[in-house]
N, C-alpha and C positions, 0 to 999 in steps of 0.2 A: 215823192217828187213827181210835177207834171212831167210829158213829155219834153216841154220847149227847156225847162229845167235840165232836164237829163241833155239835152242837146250839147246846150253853153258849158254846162260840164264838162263833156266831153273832151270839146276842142279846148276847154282850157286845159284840163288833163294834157290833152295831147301837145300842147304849146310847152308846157312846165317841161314833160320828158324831155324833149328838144333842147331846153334850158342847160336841165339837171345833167346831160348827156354832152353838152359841149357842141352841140349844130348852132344853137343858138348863143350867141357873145353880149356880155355886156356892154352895153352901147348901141348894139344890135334895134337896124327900128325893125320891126314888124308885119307886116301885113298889114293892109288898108281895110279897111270895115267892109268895103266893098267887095277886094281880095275874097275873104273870109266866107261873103254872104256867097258869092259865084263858087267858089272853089268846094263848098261843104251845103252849099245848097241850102243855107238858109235865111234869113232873111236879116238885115241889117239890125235890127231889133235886139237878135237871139247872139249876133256879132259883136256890137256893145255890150252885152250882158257876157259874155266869155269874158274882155278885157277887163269889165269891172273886176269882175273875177279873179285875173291875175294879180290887178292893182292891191284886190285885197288881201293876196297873198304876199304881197311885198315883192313879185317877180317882173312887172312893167308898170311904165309911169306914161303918162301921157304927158305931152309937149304941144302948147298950143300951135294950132295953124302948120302942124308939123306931123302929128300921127302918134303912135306908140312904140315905145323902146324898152328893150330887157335892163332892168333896173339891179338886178342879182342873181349871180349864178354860186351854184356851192363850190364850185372850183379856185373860189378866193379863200377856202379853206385848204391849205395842201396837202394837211395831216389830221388822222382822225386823233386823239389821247391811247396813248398805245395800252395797249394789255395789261392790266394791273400785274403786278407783282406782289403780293402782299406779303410782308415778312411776317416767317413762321417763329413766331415767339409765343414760348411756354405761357406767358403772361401777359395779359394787355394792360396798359395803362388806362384810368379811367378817362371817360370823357364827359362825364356827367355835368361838368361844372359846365361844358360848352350846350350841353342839350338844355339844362336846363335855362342858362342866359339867353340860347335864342327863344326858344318858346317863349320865355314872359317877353323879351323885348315886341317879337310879334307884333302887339297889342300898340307899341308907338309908330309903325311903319302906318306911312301914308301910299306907299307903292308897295303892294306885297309879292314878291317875287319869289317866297320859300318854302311853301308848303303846298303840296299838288292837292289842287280844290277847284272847284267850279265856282267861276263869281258867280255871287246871286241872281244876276240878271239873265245865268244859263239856264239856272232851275226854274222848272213848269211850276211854278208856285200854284196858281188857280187852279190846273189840272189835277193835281196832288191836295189839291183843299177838296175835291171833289169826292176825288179815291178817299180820303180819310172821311166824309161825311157818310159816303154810300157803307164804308168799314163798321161805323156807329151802329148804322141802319140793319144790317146784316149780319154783329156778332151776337152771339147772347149776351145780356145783361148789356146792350152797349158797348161791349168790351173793356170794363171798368175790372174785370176778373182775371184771374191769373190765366196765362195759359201751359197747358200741362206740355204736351206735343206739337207746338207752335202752330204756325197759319197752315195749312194744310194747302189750302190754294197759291199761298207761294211758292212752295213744295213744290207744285207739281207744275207753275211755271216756269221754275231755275232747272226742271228736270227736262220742259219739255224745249227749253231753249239749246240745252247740251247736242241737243241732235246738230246743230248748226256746226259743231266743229271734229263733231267725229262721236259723241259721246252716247254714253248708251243709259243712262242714269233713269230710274224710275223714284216714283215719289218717298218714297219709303225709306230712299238711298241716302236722303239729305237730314242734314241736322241745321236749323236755324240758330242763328249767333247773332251778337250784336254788336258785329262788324268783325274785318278779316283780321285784325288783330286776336280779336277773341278767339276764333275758331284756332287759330295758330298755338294760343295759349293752351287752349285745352287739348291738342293734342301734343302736345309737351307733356306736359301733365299727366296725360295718359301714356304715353311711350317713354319719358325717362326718367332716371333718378339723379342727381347730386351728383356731380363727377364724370357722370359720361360726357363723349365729347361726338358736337354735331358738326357738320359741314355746311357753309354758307358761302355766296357770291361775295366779293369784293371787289369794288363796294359795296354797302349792302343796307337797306334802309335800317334807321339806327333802332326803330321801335323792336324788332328784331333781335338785335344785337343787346338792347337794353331788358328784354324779356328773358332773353338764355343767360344773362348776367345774373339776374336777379333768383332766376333757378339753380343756380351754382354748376351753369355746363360751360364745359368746354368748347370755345369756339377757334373753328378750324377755318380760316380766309382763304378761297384759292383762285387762284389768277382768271381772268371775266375778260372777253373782248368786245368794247364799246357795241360792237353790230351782232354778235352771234352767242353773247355770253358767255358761259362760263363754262372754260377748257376740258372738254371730256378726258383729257391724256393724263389731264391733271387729276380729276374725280378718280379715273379709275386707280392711277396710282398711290391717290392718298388710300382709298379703300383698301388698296392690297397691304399697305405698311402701317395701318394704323386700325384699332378696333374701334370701325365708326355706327353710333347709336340710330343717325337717321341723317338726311338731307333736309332744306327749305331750300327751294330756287323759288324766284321771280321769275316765270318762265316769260310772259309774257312783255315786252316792254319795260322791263325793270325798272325800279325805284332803287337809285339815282340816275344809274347810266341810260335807262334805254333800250337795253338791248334785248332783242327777241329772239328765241331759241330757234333756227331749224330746226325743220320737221325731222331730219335724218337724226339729229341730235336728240331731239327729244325720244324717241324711238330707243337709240343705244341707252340714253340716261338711263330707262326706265328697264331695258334689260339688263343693265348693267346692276340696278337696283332688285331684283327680282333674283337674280346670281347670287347673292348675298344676303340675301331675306333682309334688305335697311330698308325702312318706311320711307317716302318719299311725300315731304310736305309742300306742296305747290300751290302759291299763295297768288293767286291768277286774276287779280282785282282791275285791273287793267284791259285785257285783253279786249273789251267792248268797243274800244276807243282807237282803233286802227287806221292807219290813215287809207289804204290799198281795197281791191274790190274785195276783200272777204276777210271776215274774225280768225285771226291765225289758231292754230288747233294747241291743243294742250297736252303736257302727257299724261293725262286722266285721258286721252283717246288710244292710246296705246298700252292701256295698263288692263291685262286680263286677268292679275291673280287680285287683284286688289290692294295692291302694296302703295298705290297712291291717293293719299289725303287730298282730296282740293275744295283750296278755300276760297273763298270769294267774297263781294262787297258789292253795294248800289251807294257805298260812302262816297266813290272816286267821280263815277257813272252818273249818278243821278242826284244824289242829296245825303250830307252826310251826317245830318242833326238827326237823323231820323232812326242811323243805329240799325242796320239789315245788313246782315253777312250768315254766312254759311258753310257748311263743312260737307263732302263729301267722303267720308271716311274710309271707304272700301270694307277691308275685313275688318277694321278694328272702329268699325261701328260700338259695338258694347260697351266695349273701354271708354271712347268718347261719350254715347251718353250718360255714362254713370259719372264721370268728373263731370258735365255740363251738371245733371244733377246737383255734385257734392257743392259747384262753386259758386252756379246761378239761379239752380232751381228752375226757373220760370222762363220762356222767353216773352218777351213786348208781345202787345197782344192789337193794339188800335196801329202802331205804324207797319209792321210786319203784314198785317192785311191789307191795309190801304196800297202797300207796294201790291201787294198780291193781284188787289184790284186796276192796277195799273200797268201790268204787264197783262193781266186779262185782256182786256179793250183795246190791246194793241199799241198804245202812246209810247212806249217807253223807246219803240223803233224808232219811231218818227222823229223824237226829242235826241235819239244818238243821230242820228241822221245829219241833223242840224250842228250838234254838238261837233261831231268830227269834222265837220267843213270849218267852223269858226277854227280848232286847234289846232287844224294844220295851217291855216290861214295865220294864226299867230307864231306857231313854231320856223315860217318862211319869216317872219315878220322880226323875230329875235335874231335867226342867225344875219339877215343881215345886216342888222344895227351889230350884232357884234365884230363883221368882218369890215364893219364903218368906221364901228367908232376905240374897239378894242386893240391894245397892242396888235401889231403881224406875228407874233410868235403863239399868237392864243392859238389852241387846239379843243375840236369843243363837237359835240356827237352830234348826227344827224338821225334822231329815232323816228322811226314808219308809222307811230302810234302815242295815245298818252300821251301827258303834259311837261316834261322832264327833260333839260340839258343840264349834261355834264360837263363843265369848264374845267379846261386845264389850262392855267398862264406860267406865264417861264417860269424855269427854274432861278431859286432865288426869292421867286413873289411870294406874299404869306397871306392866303386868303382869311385866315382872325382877323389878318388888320385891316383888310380891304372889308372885311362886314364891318369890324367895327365902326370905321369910316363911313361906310353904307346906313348902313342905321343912325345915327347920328345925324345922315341925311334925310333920314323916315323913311329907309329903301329897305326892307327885311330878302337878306340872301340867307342861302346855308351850308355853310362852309365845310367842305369835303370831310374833314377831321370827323365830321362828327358819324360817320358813315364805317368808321372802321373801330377796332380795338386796340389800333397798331398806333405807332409815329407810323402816318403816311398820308397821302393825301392834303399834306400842305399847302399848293399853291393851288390846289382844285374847288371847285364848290360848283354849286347846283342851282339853276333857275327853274322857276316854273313858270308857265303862260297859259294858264285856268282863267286870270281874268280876260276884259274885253279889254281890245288893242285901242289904243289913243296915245295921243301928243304925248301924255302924263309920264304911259310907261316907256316910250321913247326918249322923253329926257332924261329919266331915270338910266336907263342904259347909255346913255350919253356918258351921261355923271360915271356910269361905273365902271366906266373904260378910260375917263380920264384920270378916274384912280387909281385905278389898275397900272397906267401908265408910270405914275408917281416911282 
């Protein structure tokens, strides 16, 4: 960003705190352009361009012949969705009939609201046509040929980007996958057998939950709080009472809830993890996508013995047809790549470079740059259509990063039948249920706001608060 960019940023920054903080009221008019341009010293220009700003975050509206007023504050929220509780049953009931009906429905929504993805019109498409032509030009044979040891130069720029949040990763350290699901697989695969039992967030994304199902492990759900995640008091005590095989958190921004680990947190996790010799699979696919001045850190920055796996993705980040994710193994490097071996053999050879060549050249900053102003700009833009147009009893997370709320509407409401009703309307939501093993999460379900904001997906959340209401 230019200078005069960074400027209007600023004071819009600085406006929102004001908001988010309760100085500034809704109904509250504003400062005069002029105000703004004398007070912070810049020019009427750079004044306007702050307020656009706001507008587009959904936090002031302009009023003709009148000036500007704060249009929503989060304080119309009173309560965050409290702290899961997840019931500890020997057995889950499946869910599959629901994962499987929203995936295909998917396909009839005219508003998509359910799956955390970047609309099309985020991705560098031309910039990425480029990176894949220069990829052609640069591998042997075209890159029409296997590859044995993946891209080597994405290697060494997922390694050299690590330094950003504490990490110490050299090229050699990483394994290429094709996508964070994958990498999550294979180290399953590699770490346990049939009957062991892991530890998971709850909620906790269902692809997850649907992967340990299918390996015949034990999943253990333990209580997660919307802003700080999942209860260390809790971790360490399931550890002490139960013989557990390994962990996965979402540290980052979590899929569904949101929620992003402090640093103090993540620090204990991972010593707490290290006490105990459990693996620790931390699936950090998110963490790019921050709303605050810096990439939150990981516990791949605190882990010295190597007991933490982290996995990663440019599926959430940048483009997800394209299949680039990655594992950081630590010690059980080996293991990992002998199951990558047994299961895929190969990794992509043409898209896995063309990323490579696009973190090279520097774009991929610049395109997150862009990307996290639009997200947060929509995430301000959802909550306040839900505190509009949603029951007053709704309860629904305010995450610092990522594409992802988690609704919770009163008790009594049954979010199946509020999608089913949704879709029907071409509105694709994703009903909390589908997020656990348990009976729970009934009247919760999950938005996302990856695409671009317009009239379209505001009536839609119109729509889905008057049914909600119902």
């Amino acid at each position: 960003m230019n200078k005069k960019e960074l400027l209007y940023i600023q004071i819009a920054n600085t406006i929102e705190h004001q908001i988010k903080n309760g100085v500034l009221k809704v109904g509250d008019k504003l400062p005069s352009l002029r105000s703004i341009s004398t007070d912070k010293g810049v020019s009427i220009s750079t004044s306007q361009q702050a307020y656009f700003e706001l507008e587009s975050r959904g936090l002031a509206e302009s009023r003709p012949q009148s000036g500007y007023y704060v249009s929503y504050a989060h304080k119309n929220f009173h309560n965050l969705p409290a702290v899961s509780q997840p019931i500890m049953a020997k057995k889950g009931d499946k869910v599959d009939d629901i994962m499987t009906a929203v995936i295909q429905n998917s396909e009839k929504a005219e508003v998509y609201l359910s799956s955390a993805i970047l609309a099309p019109e985020l991705v560098p498409i031309p910039k990425l046509n480029k990176s894949l032509v220069a990829a052609t030009r640069s591998l042997k044979d075209s890159g029409v040929g296997y590859s044995k040891i993946g891209s080597v130069k994405l290697k060494t720029q997922i390694a050299k980007r690590s330094l950003s949040w504490g990490g110490k990763l050299q090229t050699d350290d990483i394994i290429t996958t094709g996508g964070s699901i994958d990498s999550i697989s294979f180290c399953l695969l590699s770490l346990t057998k049939r009957g062991d039992t892991i530890v998971v967030e709850s909620p906790v994304y269902f692809g997850i939950l649907r992967l340990a199902q299918s390996l015949g492990l034990h999943v253990i759900e333990l209580p997660t709080h919307p802003i700080t995640g999942i209860e260390v008091d809790a971790l360490k005590k399931v550890i002490e009472k139960k013989k557990i095989k390994l962990c996965i958190l979402i540290t980052n921004f979590s899929n569904p809830m949101g929620s992003c680990m402090p640093d103090e947190n993540k620090k204990v996790v991972v010593q707490l993890m290290e006490k105990h010799n459990i693996p620790l699979i931390e699936d950090d696919l998110y963490a790019d996508l921050y709303f605050g001045k810096q990439r939150p850190s990981s516990c791949k920055s605190y882990d010295e013995s190597g007991i933490v796996l982290w996995c990663g993705s440019f599926s959430k980040t940048l483009v997800s047809g394209y299949r680039v994710g990655w594992v950081a193994p630590g010690k059980f490097k080996e293991q990992v790549e002998k199951t990558k071996l047994f299961h895929s053999m190969y990794s992509s050879t043409i898209t896995h470079e063309a990323i490579g060549n696009f973190l090279e050249v520097g774009r991929y900053e610049d395109h997150l740059r862009k990307t996290r102003q639009i997200l947060h700009r929509n995430s301000l833009q959802f909550l306040r259509c839900i505190s509009e147009y949603f029951p007053s009893d709704t309860k629904v997370t305010r995450p610092e990063g990522s594409m992802n709320l988690w609704v919770e509407l009163g008790k009594g409401k049954d979010a199946i039948e509020l999608y089913n009703k949704a879709i029907s309307n071409k509105i694709s939501i994703t009903p909390g249920r589908m997020y656990t093993l348990q009976k729970q999460y009934n009247n919760c379900f999950k938005l996302s706001y990856g695409m671009l904001w317009n009239t379209k997906i505001e009536d839609a959340l119109r729509l889905l608060g008057k049914l909600a209401t119902k």
